[in-house]
C-alpha positions in Angstrom: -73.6 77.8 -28.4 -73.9 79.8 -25.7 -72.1 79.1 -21.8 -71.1 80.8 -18.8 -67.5 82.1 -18.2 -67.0 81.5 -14.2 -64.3 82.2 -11.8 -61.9 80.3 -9.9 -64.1 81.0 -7.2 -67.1 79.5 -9.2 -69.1 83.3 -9.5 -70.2 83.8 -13.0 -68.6 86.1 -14.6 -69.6 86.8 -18.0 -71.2 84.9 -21.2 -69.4 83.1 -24.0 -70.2 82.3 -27.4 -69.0 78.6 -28.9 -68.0 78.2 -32.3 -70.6 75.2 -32.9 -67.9 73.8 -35.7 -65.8 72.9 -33.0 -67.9 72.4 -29.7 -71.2 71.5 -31.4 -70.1 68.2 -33.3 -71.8 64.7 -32.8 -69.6 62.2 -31.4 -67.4 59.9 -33.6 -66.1 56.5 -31.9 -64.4 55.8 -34.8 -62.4 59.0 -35.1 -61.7 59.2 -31.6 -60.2 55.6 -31.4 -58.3 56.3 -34.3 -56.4 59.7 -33.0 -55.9 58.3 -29.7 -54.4 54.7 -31.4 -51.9 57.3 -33.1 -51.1 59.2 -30.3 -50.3 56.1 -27.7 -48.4 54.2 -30.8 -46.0 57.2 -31.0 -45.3 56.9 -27.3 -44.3 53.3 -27.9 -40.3 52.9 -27.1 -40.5 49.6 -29.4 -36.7 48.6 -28.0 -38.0 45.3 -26.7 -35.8 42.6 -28.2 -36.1 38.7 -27.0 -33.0 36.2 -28.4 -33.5 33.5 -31.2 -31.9 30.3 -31.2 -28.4 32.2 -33.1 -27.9 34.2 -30.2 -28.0 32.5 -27.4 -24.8 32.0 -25.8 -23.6 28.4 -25.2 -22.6 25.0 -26.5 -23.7 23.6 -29.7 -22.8 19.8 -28.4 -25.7 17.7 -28.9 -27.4 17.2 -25.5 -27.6 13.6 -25.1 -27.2 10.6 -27.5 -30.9 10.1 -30.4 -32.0 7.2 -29.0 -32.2 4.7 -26.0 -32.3 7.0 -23.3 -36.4 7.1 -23.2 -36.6 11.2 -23.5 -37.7 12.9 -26.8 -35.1 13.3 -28.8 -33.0 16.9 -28.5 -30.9 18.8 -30.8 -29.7 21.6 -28.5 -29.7 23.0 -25.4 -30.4 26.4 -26.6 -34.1 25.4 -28.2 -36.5 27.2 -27.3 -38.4 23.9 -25.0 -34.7 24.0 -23.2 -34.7 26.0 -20.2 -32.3 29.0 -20.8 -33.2 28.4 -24.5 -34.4 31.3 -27.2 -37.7 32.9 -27.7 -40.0 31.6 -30.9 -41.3 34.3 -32.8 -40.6 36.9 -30.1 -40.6 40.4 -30.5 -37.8 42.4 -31.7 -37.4 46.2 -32.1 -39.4 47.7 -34.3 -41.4 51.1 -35.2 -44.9 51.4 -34.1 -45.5 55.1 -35.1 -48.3 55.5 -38.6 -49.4 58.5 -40.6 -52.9 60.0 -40.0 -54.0 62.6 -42.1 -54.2 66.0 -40.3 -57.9 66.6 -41.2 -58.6 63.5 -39.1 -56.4 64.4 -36.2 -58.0 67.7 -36.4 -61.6 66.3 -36.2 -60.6 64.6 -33.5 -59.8 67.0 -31.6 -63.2 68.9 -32.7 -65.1 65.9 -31.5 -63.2 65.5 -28.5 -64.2 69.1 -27.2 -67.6 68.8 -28.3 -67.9 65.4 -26.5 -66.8 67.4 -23.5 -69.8 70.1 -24.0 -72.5 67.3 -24.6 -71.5 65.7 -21.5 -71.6 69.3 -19.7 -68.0 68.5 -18.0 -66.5 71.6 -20.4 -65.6 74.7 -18.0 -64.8 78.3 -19.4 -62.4 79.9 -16.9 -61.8 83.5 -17.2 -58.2 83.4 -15.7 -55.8 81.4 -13.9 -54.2 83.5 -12.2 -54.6 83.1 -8.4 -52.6 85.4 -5.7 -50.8 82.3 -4.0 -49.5 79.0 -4.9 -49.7 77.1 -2.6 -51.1 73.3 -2.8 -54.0 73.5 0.0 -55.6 77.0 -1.4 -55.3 75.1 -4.4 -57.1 71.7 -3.4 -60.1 74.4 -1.6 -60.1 76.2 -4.9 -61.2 72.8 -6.8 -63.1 71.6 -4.3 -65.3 74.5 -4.5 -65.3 74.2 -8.5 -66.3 70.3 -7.6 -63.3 69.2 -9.7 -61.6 65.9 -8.8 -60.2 65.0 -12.5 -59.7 67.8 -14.6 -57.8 69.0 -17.4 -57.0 73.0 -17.5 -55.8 74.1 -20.5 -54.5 77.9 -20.8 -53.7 79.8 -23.8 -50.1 80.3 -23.0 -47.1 78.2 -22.2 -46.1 80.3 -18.9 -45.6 78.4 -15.9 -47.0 80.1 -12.5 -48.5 79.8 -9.4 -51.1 78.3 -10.5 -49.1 75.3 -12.6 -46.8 74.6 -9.5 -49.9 74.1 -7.2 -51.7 72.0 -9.2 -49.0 70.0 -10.4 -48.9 68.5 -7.0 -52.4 67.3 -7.3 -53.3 64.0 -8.1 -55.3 63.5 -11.2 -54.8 67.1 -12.1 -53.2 68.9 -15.5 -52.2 71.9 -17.3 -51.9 72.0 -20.7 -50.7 75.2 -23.1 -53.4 75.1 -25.9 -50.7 74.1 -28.4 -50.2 71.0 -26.4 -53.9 69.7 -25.9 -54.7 66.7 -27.5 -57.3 64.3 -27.6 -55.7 61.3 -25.2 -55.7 63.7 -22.6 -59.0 65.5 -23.0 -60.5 62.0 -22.5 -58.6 60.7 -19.8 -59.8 63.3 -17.6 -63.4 63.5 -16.1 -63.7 67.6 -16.5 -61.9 70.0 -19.4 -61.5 73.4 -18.1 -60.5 76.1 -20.8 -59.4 79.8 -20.3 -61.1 82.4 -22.4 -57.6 83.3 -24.0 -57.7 78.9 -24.7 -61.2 79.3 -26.2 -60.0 82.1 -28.7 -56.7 80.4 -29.7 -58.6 76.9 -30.4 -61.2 78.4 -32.5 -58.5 80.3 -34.9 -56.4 77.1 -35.0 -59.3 74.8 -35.7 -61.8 76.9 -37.5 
């Protein structure tokens, strides 16, 4: 698969050749959901912890006498109908993380850049690098790429000029290419790659 390499300036600047393996495959719901499922569940805290009956704090005196009084019948203020009372079948802390086998989080990733391509919002930079950093070049810069989601993904983990001006934008990342991930490739409208990103994705995934 053949695509244009384009400045920040949106010139073209050279031509590209895209390992079809990994930007030519046809899209997967199924693989996708199951990645990002594993991705978000290992974000998941899972420290939220509500009180049973045991331990809540207070008297264990029977409210009011069984009968006579014309109410239902009660056996303790701390029941969960009481106000102040526990939580029945509430959550408690627990692990939410799962295994997924690497080929699948692998081929998730594949389908995840190719989905990208299909949908022609995949972008081949040739460098990052700009000569200042300063938020409103920055916000011209995308505006003339017609970006107003994007992901950029370099093939480094160096923090510049570039990072720091963008990192003030709204709805805008940067990503080393050890560090992309599916979640992110589709919570963002655009995916822009360098062609240093390109080459490192196609060794890791080929």
């Amino acid at each position: 698969m053949k695509t244009s390499v384009i400045t920040l300036e949106n010139k073209k600047a050279s031509d590209i050749d895209l390992n079809d393996a990994i930007f030519g495959l046809e899209l997967r719901k199924d693989i996708l959901h199951r990645v990002v499922q594993w991705q978000l569940a290992k974000r998941r805290a899972g420290t939220h912890s509500t009180k049973t009956i045991s331990e809540i704090s207070g008297t264990t005196k029977k409210p009011f006498k069984q009968k006579g009084t014309g109410r239902a019948r009660q056996g303790s203020m701390r029941s969960a109908q009481m106000r102040g009372g526990s939580t029945t079948f509430g959550p408690k802390p627990r692990d939410y993380t799962h295994s997924l086998p690497k080929k699948i989080r692998k081929l998730g990733l594949k389908i995840a850049l190719s989905q990208k391509a299909a949908e022609g919002k995949l972008r081949i930079v040739d460098t990052l690098v700009v000569k200042k950093g300063k938020t409103k070049d920055m916000v011209n810069t995308l505006n003339t790429l017609g970006l107003t989601s994007a992901l950029f993904v370099r093939g480094d983990n160096a923090k510049d000029d570039f990072t720091h001006a963008v990192s003030n934008i709204p709805y805008m990342d940067v990503l080393p290419e050890g560090g992309l991930n599916v979640y992110d490739i589709l919570r963002h409208d655009t995916l822009v790659l360098t062609t240093h990103a390109v080459k490192s994705l196609e060794e890791r995934l080929a």
